[in-house]
C-alpha positions as CSV (number, residue, x, y, z in Angstrom):
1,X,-86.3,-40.4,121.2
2,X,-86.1,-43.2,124.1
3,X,-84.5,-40.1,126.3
4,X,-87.6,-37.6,125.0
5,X,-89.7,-39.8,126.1
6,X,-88.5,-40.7,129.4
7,X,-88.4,-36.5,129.8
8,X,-92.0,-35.8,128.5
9,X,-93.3,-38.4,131.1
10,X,-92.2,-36.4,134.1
11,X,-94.0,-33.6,132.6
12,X,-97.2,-35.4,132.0
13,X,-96.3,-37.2,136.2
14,X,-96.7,-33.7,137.3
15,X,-99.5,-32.6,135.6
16,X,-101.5,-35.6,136.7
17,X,-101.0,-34.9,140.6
18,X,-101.9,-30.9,140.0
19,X,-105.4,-31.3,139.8
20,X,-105.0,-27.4,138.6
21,X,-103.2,-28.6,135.1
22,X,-106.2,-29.5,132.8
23,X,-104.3,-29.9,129.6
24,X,-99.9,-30.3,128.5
25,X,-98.6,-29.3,125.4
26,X,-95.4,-30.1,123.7
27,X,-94.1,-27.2,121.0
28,X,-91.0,-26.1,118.8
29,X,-88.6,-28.0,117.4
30,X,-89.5,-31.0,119.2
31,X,-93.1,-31.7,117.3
32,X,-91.0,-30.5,113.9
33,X,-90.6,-33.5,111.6
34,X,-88.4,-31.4,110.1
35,X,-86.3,-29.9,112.3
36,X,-82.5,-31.8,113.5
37,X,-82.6,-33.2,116.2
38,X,-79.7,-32.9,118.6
39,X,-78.7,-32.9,122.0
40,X,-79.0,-29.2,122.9
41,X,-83.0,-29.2,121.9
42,X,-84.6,-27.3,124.8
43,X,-88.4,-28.8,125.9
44,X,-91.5,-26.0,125.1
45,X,-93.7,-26.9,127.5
46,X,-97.1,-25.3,128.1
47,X,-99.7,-26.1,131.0
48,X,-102.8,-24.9,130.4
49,X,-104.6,-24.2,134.3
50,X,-108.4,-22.2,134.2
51,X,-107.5,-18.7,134.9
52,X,-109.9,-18.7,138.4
53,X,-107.1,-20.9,139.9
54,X,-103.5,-19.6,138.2
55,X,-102.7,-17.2,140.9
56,X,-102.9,-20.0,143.5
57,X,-101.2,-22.1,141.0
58,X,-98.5,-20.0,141.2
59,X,-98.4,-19.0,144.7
60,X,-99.7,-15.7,144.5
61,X,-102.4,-13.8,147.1
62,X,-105.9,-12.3,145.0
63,X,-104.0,-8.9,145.3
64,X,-101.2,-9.5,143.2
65,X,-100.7,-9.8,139.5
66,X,-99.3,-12.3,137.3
67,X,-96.3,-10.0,136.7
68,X,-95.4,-10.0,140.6
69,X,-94.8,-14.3,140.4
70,X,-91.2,-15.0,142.2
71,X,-90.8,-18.3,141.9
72,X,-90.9,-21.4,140.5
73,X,-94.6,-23.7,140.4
74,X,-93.9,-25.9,143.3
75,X,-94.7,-28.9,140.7
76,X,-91.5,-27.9,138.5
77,X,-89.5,-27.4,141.5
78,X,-90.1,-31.4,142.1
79,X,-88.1,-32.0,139.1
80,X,-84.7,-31.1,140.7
81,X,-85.8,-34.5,142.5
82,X,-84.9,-36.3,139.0
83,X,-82.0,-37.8,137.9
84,X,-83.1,-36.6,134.3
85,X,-83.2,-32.5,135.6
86,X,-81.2,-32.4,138.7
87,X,-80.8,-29.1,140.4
88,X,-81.7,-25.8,139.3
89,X,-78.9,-23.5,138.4
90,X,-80.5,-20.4,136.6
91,X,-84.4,-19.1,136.0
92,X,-85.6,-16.3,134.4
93,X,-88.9,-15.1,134.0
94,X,-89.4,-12.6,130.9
95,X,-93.4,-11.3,132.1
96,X,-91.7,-10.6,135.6
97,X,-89.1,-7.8,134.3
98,X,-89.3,-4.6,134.4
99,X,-86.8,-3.0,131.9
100,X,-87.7,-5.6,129.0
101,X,-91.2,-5.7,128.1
102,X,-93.0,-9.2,127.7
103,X,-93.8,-10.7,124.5
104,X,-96.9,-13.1,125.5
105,X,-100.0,-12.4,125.8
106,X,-102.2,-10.8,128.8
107,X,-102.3,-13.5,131.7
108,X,-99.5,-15.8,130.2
109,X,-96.6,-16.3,132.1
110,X,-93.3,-18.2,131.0
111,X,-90.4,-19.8,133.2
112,X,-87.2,-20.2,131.3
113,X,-85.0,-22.5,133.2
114,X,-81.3,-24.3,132.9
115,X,-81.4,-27.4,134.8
116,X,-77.5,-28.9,136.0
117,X,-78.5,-32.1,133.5
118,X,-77.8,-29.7,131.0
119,X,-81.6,-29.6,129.7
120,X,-83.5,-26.4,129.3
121,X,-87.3,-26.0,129.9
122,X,-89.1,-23.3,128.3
123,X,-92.2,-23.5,130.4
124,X,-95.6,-21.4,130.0
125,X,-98.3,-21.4,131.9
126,X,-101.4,-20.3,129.9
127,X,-105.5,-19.8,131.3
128,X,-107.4,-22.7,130.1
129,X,-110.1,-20.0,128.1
130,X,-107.3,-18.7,126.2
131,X,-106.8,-22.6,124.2
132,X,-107.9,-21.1,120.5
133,X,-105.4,-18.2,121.2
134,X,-102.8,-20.6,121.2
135,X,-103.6,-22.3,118.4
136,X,-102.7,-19.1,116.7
137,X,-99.6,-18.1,118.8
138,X,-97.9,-21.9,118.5
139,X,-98.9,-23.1,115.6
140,X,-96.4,-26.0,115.9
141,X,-97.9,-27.8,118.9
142,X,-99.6,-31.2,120.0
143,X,-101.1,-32.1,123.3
144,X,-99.2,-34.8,125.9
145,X,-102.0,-34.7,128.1
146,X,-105.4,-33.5,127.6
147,X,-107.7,-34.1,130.4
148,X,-111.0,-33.1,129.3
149,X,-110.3,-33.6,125.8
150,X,-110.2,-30.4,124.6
151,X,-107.3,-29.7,122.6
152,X,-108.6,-30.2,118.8
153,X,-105.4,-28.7,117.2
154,X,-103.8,-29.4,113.3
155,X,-100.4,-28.9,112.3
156,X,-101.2,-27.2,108.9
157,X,-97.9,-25.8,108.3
158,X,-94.9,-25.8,109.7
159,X,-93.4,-21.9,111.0
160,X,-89.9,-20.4,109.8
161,X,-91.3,-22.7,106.0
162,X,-90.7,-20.6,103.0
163,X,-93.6,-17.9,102.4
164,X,-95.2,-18.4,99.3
165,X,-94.6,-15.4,96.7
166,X,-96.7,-12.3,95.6
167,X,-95.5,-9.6,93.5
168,X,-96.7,-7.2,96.4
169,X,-94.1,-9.5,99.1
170,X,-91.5,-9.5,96.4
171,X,-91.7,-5.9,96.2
172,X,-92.3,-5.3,99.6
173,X,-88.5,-7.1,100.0
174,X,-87.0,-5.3,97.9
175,X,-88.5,-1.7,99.0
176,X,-87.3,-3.2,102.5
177,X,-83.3,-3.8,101.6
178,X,-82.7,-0.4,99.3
179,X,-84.5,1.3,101.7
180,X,-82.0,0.2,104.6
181,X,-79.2,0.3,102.4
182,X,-79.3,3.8,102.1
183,X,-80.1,4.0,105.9
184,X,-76.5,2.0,106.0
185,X,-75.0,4.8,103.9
186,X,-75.7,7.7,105.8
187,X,-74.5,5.4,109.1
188,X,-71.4,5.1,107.3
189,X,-70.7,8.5,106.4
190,X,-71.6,9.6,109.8
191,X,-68.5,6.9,110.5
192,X,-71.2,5.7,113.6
193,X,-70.1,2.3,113.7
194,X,-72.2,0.2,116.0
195,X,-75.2,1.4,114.0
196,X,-73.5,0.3,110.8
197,X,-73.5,-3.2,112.3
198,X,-77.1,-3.2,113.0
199,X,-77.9,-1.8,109.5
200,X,-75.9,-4.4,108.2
201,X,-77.5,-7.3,109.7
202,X,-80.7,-5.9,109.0
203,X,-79.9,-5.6,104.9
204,X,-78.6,-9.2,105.6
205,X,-82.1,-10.4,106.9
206,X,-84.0,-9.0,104.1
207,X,-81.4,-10.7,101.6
208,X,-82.1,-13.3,103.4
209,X,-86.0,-13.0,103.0
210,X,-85.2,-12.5,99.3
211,X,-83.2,-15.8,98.7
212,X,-85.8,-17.4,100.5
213,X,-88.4,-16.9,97.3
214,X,-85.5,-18.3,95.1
215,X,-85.0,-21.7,97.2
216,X,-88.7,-21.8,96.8
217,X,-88.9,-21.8,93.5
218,X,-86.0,-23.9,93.3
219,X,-86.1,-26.6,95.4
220,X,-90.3,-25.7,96.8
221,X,-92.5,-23.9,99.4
222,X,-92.0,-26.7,101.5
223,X,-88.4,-26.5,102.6
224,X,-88.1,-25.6,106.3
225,X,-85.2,-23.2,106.8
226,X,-85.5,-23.0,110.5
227,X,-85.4,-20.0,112.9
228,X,-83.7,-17.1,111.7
229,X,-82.9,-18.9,108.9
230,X,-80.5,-21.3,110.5
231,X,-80.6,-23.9,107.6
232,X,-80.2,-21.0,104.5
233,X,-76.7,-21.7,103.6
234,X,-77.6,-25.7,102.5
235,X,-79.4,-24.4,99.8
236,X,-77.7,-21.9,98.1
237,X,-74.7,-22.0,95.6
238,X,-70.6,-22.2,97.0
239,X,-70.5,-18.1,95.9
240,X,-73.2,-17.2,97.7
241,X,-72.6,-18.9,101.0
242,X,-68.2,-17.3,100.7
243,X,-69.6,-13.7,100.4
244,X,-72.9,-14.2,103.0
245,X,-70.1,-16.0,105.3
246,X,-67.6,-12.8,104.2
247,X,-70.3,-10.5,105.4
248,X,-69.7,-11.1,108.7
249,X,-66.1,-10.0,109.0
250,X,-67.6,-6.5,110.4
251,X,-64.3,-5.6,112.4
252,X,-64.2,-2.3,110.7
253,X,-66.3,0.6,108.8
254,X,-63.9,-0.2,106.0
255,X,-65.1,-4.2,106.1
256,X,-69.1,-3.2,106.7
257,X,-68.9,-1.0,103.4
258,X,-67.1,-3.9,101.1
259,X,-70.0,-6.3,102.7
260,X,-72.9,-3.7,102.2
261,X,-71.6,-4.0,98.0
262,X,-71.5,-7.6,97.9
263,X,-74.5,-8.5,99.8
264,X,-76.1,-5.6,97.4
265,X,-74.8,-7.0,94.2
266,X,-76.1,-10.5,95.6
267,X,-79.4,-9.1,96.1
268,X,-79.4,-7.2,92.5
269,X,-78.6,-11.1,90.7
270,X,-81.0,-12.9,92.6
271,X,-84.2,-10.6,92.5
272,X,-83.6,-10.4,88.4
273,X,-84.1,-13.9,88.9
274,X,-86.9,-14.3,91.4
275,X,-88.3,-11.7,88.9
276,X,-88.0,-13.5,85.6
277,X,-88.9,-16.8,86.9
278,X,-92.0,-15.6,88.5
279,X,-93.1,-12.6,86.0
280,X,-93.1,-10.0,88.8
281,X,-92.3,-6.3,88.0
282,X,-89.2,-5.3,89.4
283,X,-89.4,-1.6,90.7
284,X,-86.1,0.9,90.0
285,X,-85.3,0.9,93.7
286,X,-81.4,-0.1,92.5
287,X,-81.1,2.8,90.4
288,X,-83.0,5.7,92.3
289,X,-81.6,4.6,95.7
290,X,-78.1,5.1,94.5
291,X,-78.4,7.6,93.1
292,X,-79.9,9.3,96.6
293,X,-76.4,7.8,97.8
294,X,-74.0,9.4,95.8
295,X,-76.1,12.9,96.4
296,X,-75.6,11.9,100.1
297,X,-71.8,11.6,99.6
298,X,-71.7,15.3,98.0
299,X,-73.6,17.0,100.8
């Protein structure tokens, strides 16, 4: 923590000589009581700067668009000064591309960058008027420096936390994983192995959505199983972990199909369960689905 701190200070130093920067905000893993904490946490950084004064914030003439920024904030590049960043040895910046579309909103602009320290800052530069938009968007956030005071944000509940059940999400899961496994099935007699792959890992996710409602009813809503599921294996049985770890060996067609019946079976014991324990209706996806497999295996 005595390192965090010494980082988040150089952040709040150069908001308080940009007279631009009206507000800082910490996100991610770092505000997460519950998350680990190690040494390969990256910093989520936002400044917040009144959308009259970003382009000249960010270096750019009234005829250009946020999407045609180059370079750096000249208040980041001051960080290669510091002994805690040292020089710059990659950026990227996602709402600058061209072949991969952006995934913030309009007028939001994000540098990723590695610094030779070893530290990654995930920095976004956000209008001021767009404050209650980001309340929604990083629901895991708390201000550093604020200021005109105007960051009045809660942490209700933490993201990537267990989704609290319905027999309409329950089913929803389930429709979700037969519905792809018979996707997987046509891949496979088509022998089109990188698509297999994908399938796979998709019918893995929505197992994984599935055991998510069990470790809530187990162990509670609660739990915090980090993004993409990172933490999922601590909670479930020695089994389940050997085949989910098994279903990875994809090195073959043959290997994808004996993981597509175990992760199947797994789903099969464990929605019973969620099922029973939570007096939902469990829909004849199972049967009907494989059923439409062995007709696809006779065509």
């Amino acid at each position: 923590m005595q390192n965090q701190d010494k980082f988040l200070k150089q952040f709040k130093k150069l908001a308080l000589l940009d007279k631009n920067i009206r507000l800082v905000t910490l996100e991610g893993s770092r505000v997460n009581k519950k998350a680990k904490k190690d040494k390969y946490q990256d910093y989520d950084i936002s400044f917040f700067v009144p959308l009259d004064k970003m382009k000249d914030f960010l270096g750019l003439n009234e005829k250009q668009n946020f999407n045609e920024c180059k370079n750096l904030p000249k208040c980041i590049l001051e960080l290669e000064k510091s002994s805690y960043f040292k020089k710059i040895l990659m950026l990227q910046m996602p709402e600058c591309m061209e072949f991969y579309p952006p995934d913030l909103p309009q007028n939001w602009i994000s540098f990723l960058v590695l610094f030779e320290s070893g530290v990654r800052l995930d920095l976004t530069i956000i209008p001021l008027e767009d404050l209650k938009n980001y309340y929604e968007f990083e629901p895991l956030s708390q201000a550093l420096l604020d200021k005109n005071g105007l960051f009045t944000h809660t942490i209700s509940k933490a993201p990537f936390s267990i989704t609290h059940l319905s027999q309409r999400s329950f089913d929803d899961v389930c429709n979700e994983f037969y519905f792809l496994y018979s996707c997987l099935k046509k891949a496979l007699l088509r022998k089109q192995f990188i698509l297999s792959n994908h399938l796979l890992n998709s019918l893995r996710k929505a197992l994984f959505d599935l055991l998510s409602f069990k470790i809530g009813l187990n162990f509670g809503f609660e739990i915090w199983l980090g993004k993409e599921y990172t933490n999922i294996l601590e909670f479930l049985e020695e089994k389940e972990v050997k085949i989910i770890l098994k279903s990875f060996n994809t090195a073959t067609l043959e290997h994808i199909k004996k993981a597509r019946k175990k992760l199947e079976i797994l789903f099969h014991k464990n929605a019973k369960f969620v099922a029973k324990k939570s007096d939902f209706k469990l829909f004849p996806y199972r049967k009907n689905v494989k059923r439409y497999c062995k007709i696809l295996g006779k065509l």
